[in-house]
C-alpha positions in Angstrom: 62.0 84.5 72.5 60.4 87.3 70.8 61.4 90.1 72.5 59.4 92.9 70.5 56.2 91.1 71.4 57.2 91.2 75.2 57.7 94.9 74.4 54.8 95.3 73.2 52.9 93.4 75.9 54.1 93.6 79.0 56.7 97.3 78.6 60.2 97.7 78.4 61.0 97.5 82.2 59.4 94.1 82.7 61.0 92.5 79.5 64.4 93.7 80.9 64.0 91.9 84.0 62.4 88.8 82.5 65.1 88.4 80.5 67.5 88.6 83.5 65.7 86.0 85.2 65.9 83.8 82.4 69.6 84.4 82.2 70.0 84.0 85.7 68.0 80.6 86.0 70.5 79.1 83.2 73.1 80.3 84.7 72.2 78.8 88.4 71.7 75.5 86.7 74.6 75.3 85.0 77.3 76.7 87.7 75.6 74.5 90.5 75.9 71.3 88.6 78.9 72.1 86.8 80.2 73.6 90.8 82.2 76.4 88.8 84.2 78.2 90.7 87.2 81.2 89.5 88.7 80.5 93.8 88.7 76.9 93.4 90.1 76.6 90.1 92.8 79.8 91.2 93.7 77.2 94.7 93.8 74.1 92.7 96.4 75.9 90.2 98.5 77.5 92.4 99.4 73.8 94.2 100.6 72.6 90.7 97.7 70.6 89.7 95.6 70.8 86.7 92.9 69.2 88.2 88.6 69.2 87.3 88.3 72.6 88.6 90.8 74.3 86.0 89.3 72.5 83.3 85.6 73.6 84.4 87.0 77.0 84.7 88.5 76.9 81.3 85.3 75.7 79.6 83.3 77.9 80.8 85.4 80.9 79.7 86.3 79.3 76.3 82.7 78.5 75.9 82.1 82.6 76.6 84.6 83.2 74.3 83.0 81.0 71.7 79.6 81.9 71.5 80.3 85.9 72.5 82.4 86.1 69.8 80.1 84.1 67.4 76.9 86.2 68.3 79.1 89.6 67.5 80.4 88.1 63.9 76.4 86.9 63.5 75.6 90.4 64.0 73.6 89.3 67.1 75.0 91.7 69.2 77.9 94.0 69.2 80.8 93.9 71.5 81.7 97.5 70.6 78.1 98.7 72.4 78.1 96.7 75.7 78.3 98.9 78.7 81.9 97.8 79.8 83.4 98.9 76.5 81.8 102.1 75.9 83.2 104.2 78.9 86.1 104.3 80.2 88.4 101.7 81.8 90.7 101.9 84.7 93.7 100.3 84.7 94.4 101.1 88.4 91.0 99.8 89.1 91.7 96.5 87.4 94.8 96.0 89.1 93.7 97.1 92.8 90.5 95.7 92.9 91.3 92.6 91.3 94.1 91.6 93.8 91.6 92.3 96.5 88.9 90.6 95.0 91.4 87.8 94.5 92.6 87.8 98.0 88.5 88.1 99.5 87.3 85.1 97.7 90.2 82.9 98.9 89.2 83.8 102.1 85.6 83.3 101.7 86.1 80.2 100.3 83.9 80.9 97.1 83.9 84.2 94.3 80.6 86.3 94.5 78.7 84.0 91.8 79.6 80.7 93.8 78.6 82.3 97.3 75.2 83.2 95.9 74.4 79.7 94.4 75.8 78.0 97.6 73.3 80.1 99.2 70.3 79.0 97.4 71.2 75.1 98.0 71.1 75.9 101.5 74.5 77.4 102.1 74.0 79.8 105.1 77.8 81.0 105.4 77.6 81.6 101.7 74.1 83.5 102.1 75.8 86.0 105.2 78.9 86.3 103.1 76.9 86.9 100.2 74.7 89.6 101.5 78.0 90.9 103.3 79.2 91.3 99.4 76.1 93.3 98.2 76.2 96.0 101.1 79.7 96.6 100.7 79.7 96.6 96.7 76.3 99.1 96.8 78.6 101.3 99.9 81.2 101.5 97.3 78.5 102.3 94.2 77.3 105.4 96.0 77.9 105.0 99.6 80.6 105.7 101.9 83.3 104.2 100.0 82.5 105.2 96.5 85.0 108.4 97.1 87.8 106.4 97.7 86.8 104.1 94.7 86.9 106.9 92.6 90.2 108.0 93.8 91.6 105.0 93.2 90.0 104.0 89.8 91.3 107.6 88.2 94.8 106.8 89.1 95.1 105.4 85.7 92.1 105.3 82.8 92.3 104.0 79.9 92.6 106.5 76.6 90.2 107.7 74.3 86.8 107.7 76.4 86.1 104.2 76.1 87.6 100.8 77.2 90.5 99.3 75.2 89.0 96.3 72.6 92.8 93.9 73.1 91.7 92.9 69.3 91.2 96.0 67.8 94.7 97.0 69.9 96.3 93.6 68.7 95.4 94.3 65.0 94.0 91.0 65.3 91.4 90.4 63.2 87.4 89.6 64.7 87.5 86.1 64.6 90.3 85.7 66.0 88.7 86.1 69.6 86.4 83.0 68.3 89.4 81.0 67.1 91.2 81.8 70.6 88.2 80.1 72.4 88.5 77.1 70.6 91.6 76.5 71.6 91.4 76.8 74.9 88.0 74.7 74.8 90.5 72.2 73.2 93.0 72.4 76.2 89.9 72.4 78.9 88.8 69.2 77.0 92.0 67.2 77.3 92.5 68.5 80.8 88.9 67.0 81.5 90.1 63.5 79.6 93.2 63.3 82.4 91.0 63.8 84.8 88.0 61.4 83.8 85.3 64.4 84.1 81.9 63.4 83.0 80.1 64.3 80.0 77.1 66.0 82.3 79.5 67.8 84.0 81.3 69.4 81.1 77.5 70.4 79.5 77.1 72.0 82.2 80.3 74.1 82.9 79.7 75.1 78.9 76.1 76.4 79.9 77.7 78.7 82.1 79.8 79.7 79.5 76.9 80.4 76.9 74.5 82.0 79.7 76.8 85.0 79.3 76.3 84.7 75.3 72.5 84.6 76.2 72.2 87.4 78.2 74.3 89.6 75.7 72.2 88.5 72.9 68.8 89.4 75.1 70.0 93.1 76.0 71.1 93.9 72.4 67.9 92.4 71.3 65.7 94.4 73.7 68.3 97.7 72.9 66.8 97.5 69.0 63.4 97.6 70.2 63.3 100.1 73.2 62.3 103.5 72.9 64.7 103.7 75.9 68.3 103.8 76.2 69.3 99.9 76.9 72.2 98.9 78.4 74.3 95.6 76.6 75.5 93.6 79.7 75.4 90.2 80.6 76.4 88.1 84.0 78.2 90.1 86.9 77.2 90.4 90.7 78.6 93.3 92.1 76.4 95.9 90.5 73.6 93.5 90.5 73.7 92.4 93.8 73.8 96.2 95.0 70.8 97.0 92.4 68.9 93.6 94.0 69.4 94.9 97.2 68.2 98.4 96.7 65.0 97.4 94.7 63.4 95.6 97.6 64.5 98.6 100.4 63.5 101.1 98.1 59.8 101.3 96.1 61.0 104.1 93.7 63.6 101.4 92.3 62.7 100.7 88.9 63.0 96.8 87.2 66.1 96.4 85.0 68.2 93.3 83.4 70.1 93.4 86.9 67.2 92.8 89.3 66.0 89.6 87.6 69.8 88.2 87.0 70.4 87.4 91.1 67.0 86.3 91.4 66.8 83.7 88.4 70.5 82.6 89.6 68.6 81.3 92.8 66.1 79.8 91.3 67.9 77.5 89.0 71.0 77.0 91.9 67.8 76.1 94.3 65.7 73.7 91.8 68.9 71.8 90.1 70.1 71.4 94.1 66.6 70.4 95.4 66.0 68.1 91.9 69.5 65.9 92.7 68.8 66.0 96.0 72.1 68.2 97.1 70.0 70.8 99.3 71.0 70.9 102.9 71.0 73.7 105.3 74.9 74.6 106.3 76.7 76.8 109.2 79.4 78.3 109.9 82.5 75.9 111.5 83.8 78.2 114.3 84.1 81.7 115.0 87.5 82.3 113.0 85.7 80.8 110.1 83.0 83.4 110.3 85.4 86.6 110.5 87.4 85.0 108.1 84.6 84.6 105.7 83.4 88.0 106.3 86.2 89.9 105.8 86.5 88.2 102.4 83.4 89.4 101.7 84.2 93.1 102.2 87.4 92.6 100.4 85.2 91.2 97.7 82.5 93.6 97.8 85.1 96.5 97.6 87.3 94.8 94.8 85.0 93.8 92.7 83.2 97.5 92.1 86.5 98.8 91.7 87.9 96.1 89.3 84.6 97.0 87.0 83.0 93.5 87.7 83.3 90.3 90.0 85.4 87.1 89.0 82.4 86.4 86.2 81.5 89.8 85.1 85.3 91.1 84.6 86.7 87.3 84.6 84.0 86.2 82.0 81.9 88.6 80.8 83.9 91.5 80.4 86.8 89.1 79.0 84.4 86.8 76.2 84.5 91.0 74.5 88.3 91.4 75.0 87.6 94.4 77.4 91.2 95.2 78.6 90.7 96.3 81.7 88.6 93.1 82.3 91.9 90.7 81.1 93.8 92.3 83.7 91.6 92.4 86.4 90.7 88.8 86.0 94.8 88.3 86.0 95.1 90.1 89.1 92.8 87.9 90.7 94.3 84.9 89.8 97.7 86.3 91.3 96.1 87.4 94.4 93.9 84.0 95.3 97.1 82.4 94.6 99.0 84.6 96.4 96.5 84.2 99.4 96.3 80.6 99.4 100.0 80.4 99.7 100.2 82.2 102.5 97.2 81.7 104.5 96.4 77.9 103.7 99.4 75.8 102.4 101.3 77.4 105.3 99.1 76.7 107.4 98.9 72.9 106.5 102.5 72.9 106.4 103.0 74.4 110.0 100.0 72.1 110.7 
């Protein structure tokens, strides 16, 4: 894709989202075929099995890893530049809004990502949840719970004005982040063996992997070319799902990479769910269910914008650039769903 030419012909604004819905649509493709998930794969490993959903999981963040890290030694794009890394981190941030993010998508059965494809295959507890998420992530953007966000993310920052690169840190050298995703790709591949996980599906958890790669490799493309300041992002939902939200209340909002990410996401969930014939309209269970679900949502919505990104856009993203904050928070997720699914459903089926 030539992305001076769609400069040149259709502006800067509409490029940015074009390339966002392109993302988007590989990315809804892959992660509804491939059904990755950060809660199912956090669930499955905290009751001792290393089942499909780990190894999907692994892929696609070895995958990340791979091509991320491949694209920055190519010189076609430069971790150093994207957004994440070039302010400052928050190590309080991480930690808080990671655990709470960890304990909301437990309880709403699905991260952010997974509610929104669920919701374009016909998911309608996913689609509440989901829009349940983007009111409370765009309330803690520049609503009434971005002061105590920014409380709470200033606790402790990371150094220097910018994020901390864990390679640069590590004295490790650059491609060692590339030979760190093989071998976890090689780990995520003998995991799959055990568990007799087909080739299609595999393909498919990588694509996820390599639509963040993609939508690196778009924004530093279009940042060479723009007479405007460009961000370098790739896949998250919490500020994108807020931005979303406030483009079609407001008609000042401007288009951006973000406002055709959630939109090309559901389009390829909806036409790879409609092609196989997987689309099917779905309720809510019971009441509990629904408050359940809900309040995961606001514990989502809340976490995520305080962690500095969602379970992919700190879990995969940020981490395929060896953002630190972005390791941690995507540890403190793990350690909350865990945590969570200990104590709200194995008990449960235990007392059951």
């Amino acid at each position: 894709m030539d992305i001076l030419t769609l400069v040149e012909n259709i502006d800067e604004a509409p490029t940015a989202a074009l390339l966002g819905l392109v993302t988007g649509v590989i990315f809804g493709v892959a992660a509804q075929r491939s059904r990755f998930c950060l809660r199912a794969a956090t669930v499955e490993f905290a009751r001792a099995q290393m089942g499909p959903r780990v190894s999907v999981w692994l892929l696609t963040f070895s995958t990340a890893l791979v091509w991320v890290q491949a694209a920055h030694l190519l010189g076609l794009m430069d971790s150093g530049q994207a957004r994440m890394m070039a302010v400052p981190g928050s190590w309080s941030g991480a930690i808080i809004g990671g655990l709470l993010f960890g304990v909301g998508m437990v309880l709403a059965r699905g991260c952010s990502g997974r509610l929104l494809v669920l919701a374009a295959t016909g998911n309608l507890r996913s689609l509440v949840s989901g829009l349940i998420f983007a009111v409370v992530a765009q309330m803690s953007l520049s609503g009434w719970l971005a002061p105590l966000r920014d409380r709470l993310a200033a606790l402790w920052i990371t150094e220097g004005g910018r994020n901390l690169d864990l390679l640069t840190a590590l004295h490790l050298p650059r491609e060692s982040g590339l030979i760190l995703g093989l071998a976890i790709a090689v780990l995520a591949l003998i995991i799959s063996r055990r568990n007799r996980i087909g080739t299609g599906r595999l393909v498919f958890a990588s694509g996820v992997g390599f639509s963040v790669a993609v939508g690196y490799v778009f924004t530093f493309g279009l940042s060479q070319v723009a007479f405007d300041p460009v961000q370098i992002e790739s896949i998250t939902f919490s500020g994108p799902s807020a931005h979303t939200l406030m483009f079609v209340l407001d008609l000042n909002a401007v288009l951006q990479f973000d406002i055709g990410l959630v939109p090309g996401v559901v389009l390829g969930s909806f036409l790879a769910a409609w092609l196989t014939g997987e689309f099917k309209f779905e309720g809510f269970d019971s009441e509990g269910n629904m408050r359940r679900a809900m309040t995961g949502a606001v514990m989502m919505g809340f976490g995520a914008m305080l962690a500095g990104g969602c379970a992919i856009g700190a879990g995969v993203t940020g981490g395929s650039i060896f953002a630190g904050t972005a390791w941690l928070a995507l540890f403190a997720m793990w350690v909350g769903a865990m945590a969570t699914d200990f104590v709200v459903d194995q008990r449960r089926t235990v007392v059951a």
